[in-house]
C-alpha positions as CSV (number, residue, x, y, z in Angstrom):
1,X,0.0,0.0,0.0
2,X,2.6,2.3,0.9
3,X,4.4,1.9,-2.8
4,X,1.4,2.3,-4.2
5,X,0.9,5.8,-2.1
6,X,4.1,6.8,-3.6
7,X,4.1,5.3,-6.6
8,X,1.1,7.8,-7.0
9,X,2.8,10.4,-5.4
10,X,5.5,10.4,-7.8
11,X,3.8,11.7,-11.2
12,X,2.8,15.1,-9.2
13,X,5.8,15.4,-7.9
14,X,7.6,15.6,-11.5
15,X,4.6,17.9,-12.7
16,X,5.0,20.1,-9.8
17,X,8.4,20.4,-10.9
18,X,8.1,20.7,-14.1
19,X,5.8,23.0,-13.7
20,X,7.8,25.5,-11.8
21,X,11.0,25.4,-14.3
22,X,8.2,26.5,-17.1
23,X,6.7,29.2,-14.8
24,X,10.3,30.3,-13.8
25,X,11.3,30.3,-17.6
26,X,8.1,32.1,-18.8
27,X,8.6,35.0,-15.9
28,X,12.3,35.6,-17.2
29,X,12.6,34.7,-21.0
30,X,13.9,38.1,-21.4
31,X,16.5,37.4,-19.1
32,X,17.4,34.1,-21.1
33,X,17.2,35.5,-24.2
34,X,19.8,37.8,-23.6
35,X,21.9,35.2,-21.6
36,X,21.5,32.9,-25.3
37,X,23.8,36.1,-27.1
38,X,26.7,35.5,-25.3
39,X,26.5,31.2,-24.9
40,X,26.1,31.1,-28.8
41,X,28.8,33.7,-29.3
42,X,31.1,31.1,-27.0
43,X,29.5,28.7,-28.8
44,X,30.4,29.5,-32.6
45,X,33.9,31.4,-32.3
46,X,35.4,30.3,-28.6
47,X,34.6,26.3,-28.6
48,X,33.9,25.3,-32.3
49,X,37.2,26.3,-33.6
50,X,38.8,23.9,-30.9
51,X,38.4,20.9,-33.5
52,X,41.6,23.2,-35.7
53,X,43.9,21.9,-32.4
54,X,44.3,18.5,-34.1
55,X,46.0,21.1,-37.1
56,X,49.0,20.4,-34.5
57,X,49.2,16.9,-35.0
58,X,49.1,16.8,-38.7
59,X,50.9,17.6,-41.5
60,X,48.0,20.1,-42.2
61,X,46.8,20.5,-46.0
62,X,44.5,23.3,-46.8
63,X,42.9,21.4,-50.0
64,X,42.7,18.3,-47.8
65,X,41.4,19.5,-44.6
66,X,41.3,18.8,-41.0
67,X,39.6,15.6,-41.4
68,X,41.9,14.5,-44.7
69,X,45.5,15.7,-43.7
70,X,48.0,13.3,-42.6
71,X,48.5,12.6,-39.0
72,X,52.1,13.1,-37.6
73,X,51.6,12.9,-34.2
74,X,54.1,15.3,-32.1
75,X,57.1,15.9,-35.1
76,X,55.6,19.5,-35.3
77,X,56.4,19.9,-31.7
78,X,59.8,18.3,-32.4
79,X,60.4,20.9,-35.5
80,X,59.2,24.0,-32.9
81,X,61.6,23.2,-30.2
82,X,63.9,22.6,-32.7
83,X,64.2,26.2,-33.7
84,X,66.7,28.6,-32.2
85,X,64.6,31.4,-32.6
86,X,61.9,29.2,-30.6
87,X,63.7,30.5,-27.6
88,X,64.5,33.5,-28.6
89,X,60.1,34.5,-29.1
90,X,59.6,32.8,-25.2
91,X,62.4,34.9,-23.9
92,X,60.6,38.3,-25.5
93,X,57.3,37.1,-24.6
94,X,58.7,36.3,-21.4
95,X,60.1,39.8,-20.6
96,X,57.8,42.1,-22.3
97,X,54.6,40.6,-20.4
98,X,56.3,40.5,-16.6
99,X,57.7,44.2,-17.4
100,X,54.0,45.0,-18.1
101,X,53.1,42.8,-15.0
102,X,55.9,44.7,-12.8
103,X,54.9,48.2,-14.2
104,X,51.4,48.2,-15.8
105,X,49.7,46.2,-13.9
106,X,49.9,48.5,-10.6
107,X,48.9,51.4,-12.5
108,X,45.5,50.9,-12.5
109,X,45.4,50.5,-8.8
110,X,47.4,53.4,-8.7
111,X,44.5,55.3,-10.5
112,X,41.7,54.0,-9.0
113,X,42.8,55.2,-5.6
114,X,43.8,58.6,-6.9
115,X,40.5,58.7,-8.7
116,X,38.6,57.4,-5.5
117,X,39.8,60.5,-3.6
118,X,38.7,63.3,-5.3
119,X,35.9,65.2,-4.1
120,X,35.3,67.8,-6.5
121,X,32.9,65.5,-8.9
122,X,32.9,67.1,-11.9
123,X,36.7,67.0,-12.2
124,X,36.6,63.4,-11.6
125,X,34.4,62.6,-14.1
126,X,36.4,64.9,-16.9
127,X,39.6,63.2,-15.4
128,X,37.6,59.1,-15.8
129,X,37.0,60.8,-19.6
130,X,40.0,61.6,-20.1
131,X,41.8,58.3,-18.8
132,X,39.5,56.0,-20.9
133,X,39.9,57.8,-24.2
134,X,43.4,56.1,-25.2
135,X,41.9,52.3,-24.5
136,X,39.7,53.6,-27.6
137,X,42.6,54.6,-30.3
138,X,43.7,52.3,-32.3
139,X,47.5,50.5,-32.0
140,X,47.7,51.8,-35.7
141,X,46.9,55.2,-34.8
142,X,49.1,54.9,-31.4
143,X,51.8,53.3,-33.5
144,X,51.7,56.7,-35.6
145,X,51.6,58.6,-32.4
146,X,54.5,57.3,-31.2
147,X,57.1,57.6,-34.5
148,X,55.8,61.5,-34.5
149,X,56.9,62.2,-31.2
150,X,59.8,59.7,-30.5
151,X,61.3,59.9,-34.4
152,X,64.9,60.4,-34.1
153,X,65.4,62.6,-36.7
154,X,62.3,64.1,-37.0
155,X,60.3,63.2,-33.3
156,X,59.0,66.1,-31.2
157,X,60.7,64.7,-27.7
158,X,64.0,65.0,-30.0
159,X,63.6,68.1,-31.6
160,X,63.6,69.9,-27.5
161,X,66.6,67.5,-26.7
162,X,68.2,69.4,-29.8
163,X,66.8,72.7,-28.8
164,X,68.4,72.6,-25.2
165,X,71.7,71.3,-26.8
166,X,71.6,67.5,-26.4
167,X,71.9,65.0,-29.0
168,X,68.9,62.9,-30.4
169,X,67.7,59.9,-28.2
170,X,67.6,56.8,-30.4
171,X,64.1,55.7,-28.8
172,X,62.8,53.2,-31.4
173,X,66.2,51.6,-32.7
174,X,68.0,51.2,-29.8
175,X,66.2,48.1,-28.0
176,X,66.6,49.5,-24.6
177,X,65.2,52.7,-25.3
178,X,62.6,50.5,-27.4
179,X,61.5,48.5,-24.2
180,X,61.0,51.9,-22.3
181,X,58.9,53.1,-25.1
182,X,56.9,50.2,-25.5
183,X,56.5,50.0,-21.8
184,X,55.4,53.5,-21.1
185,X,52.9,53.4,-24.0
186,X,50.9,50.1,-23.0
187,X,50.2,51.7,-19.4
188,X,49.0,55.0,-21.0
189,X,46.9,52.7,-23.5
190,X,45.5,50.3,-21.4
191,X,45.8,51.9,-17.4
192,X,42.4,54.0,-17.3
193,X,40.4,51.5,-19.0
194,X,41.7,48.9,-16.1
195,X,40.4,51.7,-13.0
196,X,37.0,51.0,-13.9
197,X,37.1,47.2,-12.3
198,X,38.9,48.9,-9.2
199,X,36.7,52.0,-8.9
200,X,33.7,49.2,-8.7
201,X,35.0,47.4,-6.4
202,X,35.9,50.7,-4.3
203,X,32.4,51.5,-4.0
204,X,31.3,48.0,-2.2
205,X,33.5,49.2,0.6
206,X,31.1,50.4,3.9
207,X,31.5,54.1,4.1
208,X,30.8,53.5,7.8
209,X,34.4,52.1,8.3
210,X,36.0,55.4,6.9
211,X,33.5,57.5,9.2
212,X,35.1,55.8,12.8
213,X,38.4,56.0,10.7
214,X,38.1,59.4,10.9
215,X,36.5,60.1,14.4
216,X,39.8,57.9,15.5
217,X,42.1,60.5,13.9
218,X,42.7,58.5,10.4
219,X,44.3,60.8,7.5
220,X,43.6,59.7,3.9
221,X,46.7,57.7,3.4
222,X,45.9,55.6,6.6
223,X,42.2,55.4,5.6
224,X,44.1,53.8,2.5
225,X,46.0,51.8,3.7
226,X,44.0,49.9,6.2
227,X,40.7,50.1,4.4
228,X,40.9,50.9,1.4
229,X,43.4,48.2,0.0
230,X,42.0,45.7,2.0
231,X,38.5,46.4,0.8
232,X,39.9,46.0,-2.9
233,X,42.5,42.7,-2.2
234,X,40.4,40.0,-3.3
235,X,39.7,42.1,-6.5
236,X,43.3,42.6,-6.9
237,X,44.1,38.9,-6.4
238,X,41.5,37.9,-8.9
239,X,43.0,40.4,-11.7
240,X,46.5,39.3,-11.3
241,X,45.3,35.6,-11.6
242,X,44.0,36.0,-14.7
243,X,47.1,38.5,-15.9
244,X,49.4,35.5,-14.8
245,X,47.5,33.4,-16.9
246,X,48.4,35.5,-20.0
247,X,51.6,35.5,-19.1
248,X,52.6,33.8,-22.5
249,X,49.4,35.5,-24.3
250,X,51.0,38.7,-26.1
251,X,48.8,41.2,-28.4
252,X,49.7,41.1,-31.6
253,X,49.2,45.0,-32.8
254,X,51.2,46.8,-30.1
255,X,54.4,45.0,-31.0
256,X,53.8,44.5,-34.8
257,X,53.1,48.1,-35.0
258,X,55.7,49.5,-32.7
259,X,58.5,46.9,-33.7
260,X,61.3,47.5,-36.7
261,X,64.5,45.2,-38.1
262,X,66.6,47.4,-35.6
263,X,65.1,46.1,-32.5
264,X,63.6,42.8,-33.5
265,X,66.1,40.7,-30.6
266,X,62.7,42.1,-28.7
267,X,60.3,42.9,-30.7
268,X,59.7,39.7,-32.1
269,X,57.1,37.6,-29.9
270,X,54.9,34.8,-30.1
271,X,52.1,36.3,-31.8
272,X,54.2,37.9,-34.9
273,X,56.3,34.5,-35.1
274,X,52.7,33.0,-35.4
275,X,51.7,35.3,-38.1
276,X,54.8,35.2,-39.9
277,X,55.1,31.3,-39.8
278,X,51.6,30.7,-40.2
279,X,50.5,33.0,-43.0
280,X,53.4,34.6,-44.3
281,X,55.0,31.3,-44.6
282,X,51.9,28.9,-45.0
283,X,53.0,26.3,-42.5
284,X,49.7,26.2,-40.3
285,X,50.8,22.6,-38.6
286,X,53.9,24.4,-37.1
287,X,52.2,27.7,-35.8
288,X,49.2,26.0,-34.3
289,X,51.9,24.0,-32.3
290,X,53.2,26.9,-31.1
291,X,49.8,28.0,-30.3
292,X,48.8,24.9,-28.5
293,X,52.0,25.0,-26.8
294,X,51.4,28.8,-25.4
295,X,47.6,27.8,-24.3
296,X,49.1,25.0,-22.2
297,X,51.5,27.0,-20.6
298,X,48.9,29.6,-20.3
299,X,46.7,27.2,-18.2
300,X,49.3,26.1,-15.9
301,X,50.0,29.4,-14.8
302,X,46.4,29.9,-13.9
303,X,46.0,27.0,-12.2
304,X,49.6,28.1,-10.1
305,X,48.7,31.6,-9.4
306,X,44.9,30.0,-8.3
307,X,46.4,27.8,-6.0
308,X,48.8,29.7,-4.1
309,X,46.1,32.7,-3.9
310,X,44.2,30.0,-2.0
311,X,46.5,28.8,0.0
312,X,46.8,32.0,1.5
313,X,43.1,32.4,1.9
314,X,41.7,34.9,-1.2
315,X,38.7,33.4,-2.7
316,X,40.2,33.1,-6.3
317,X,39.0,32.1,-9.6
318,X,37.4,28.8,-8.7
């Protein structure tokens, strides 16, 4: 009798359920119709390309295909580490990204806590303006921006170093000078654009905590340092997780644009040895390898930086 009683039970039980996940749907279809934007953008460019990866195994034919191209297991791997000037793109990579994670990656922070200070509104909101704008230019125009004003025959920083009696600088052939250049113009690119993930997570912190801050005789840099900061870490932590994690992912405009043959011992990194191995040169196998290789790298360094920013008791990324 009593599996009978729930045997009957049962059927109302899944329409009762059912039921619900309908009602729940039909209330917020708008909600998962917008949601269905981004999963099919994932969807079509992020995920279904995935199947090219096996171009890394093959010796990859563009008349025969994915599915028709010979399969040669790991001799493209073999032929990449092969290279001398392999090495010579991860060392680049290498330096140019943990420059940018020494120097750039502060700057935002930096910003955002200068910015967070202000008082007078309207000045903040022409100085956010005015801090965004570059994130907007594009590397081609930048690229042009830069020759004009660091040129060392005809650049405007130059042309005052003549004028007060100094020789010309050599900022874009001399690859010291060339890293400083590049360096400096990534953080004034990309540095206002970053504030606005810190300036949200500024205004989660309770203003309460400032107010007894302040009846305990806090100045503005201790109200920074002990609530402030704190109040941002776990954003901080979560940032610089996923910074590590492109720590052998490189743009490929800033240094294709700003490089030349006189600084190419730097300039040249993973992303314009990919494009001038894979289409300048037509062998696909060999830069998808490289590819592959720099996505698996990639992910370790995630999963590293994840770990240890647990271990120390930040939520992290997962």
């Amino acid at each position: 009798m009593n599996e009978k009683l729930r045997s009957s039970q049962l059927p109302g039980r899944q329409t009762f359920g059912t039921n619900r996940r309908s009602g729940v749907l039909r209330k917020d279809y708008q909600l998962y119709m917008l949601l269905a934007l981004p999963i099919a953008f994932f969807i079509l460019f992020k995920y279904g390309p995935m199947y090219g990866v096996a171009i890394a195994l093959q010796d990859y034919s563009i008349f025969r295909g994915v599915t028709g191209s010979e399969w040669v297991g790991f001799d493209n791997f073999r032929q990449l580490f092969a290279m001398s000037q392999f090495y010579e793109v991860i060392r680049n990579t290498l330096l140019l990204n943990l420059l940018d994670l020494v120097f750039a990656f502060p700057a935002p922070i930096v910003l955002a806590l200068l910015l967070h200070e202000l008082r007078v509104v309207w000045f903040k909101k022409i100085s956010q303006t005015v801090l965004y704008l570059p994130h907007f230019i594009s590397w081609i125009i930048i690229g042009g921006l830069v020759y004009q004003m660091f040129s060392t025959n005809t650049g405007l920083v130059n042309y005052v170093v003549n004028a007060i009696g100094f020789e010309s600088i050599p900022f874009l052939t001399d690859k010291n000078y060339w890293v400083l250049v590049y360096l400096g113009t990534g953080i004034w690119q990309s540095a206002g654009w970053g504030t606005i993930i810190y300036l949200a997570a500024l205004t989660g912190i309770n203003k309460d905590l400032y107010e007894a801050a302040e009846v305990d005789g806090a100045g503005r840099l201790k109200k920074m340092w002990h609530i402030t900061l704190p109040g941002i870490r776990s954003t901080v932590v979560v940032m610089l997780i996923m910074q590590l994690g492109h720590i052998m992912t490189i743009g490929f405009e800033r240094p294709y644009v700003m490089s030349n043959p006189l600084v190419m011992d730097y300039a040249e990194v993973i992303s314009t040895f990919v494009y001038k191995v894979g289409l300048q040169s037509a062998q696909f196998s060999l830069a998808t390898a490289m590819g592959l290789f720099q996505a698996l790298i990639g992910l370790f360094f995630v999963v590293l930086a994840n770990t240890i920013a647990k271990r120390f008791g930040e939520q992290g990324l997962w």
